[in-house]
C-alpha positions in Angstrom: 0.0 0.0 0.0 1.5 3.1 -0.9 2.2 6.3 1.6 -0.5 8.6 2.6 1.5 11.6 1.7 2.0 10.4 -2.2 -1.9 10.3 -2.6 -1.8 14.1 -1.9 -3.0 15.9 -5.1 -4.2 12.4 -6.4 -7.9 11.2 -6.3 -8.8 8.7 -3.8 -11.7 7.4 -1.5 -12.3 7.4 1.7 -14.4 5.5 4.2 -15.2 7.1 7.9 -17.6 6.5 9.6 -19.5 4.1 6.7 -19.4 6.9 4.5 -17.5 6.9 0.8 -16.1 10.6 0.5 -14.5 10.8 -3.2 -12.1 13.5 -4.2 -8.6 15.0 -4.2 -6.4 14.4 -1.7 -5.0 17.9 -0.5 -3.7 17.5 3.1 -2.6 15.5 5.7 -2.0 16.0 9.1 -1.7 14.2 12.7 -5.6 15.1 13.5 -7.5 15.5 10.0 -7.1 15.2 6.2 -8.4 18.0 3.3 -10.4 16.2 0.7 -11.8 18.7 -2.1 -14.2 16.8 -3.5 -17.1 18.2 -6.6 -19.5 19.1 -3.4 -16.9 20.6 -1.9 -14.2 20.8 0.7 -14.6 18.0 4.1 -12.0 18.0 6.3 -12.4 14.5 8.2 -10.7 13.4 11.3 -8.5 10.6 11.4 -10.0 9.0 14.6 -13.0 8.1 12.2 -11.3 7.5 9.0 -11.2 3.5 8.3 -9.7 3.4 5.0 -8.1 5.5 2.1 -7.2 3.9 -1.3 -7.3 4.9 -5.1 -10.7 4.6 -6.8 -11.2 1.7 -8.1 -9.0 -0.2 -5.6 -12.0 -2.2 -4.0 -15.4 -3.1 -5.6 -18.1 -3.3 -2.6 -20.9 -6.6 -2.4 -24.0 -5.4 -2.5 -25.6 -6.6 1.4 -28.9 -7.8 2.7 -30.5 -6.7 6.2 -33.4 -8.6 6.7 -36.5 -6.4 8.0 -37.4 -8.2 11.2 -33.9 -6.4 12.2 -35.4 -3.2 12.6 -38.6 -4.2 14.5 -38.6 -3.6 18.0 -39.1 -6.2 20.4 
């Protein structure tokens, strides 16, 4: 896997918090990394960062949560 400082000015995904952020990688730091994506600019802790690769890099399965899940009991 390569370095998380040569990803910067390259476009990557992340995944915090179940999220997938997509954009340009423009800084890294101890606490937080810039990501300028075409909504805009998110700065997103690293605490809640799980992963950060190149697109492409992983193809996510489709999953299935049956409804009785969500029913109280």
């Amino acid at each position: 896997m390569k370095e998380l400082r040569e990803l910067i000015g390259k476009e990557v995904e992340v995944i915090a918090n179940g999220i997938v952020y997509r954009g340009v990688l423009k800084d890294v730091s101890e606490r937080a990394i810039s990501l300028l994506s075409a909504s805009g600019w998110f700065e997103i802790q690293m605490s809640s960062i799980n992963r950060i690769n190149e697109p492409g890099g992983q193809v996510f399965d489709t999953k299935y949560v049956d409804p009785s899940f969500y029913r109280d009991k």
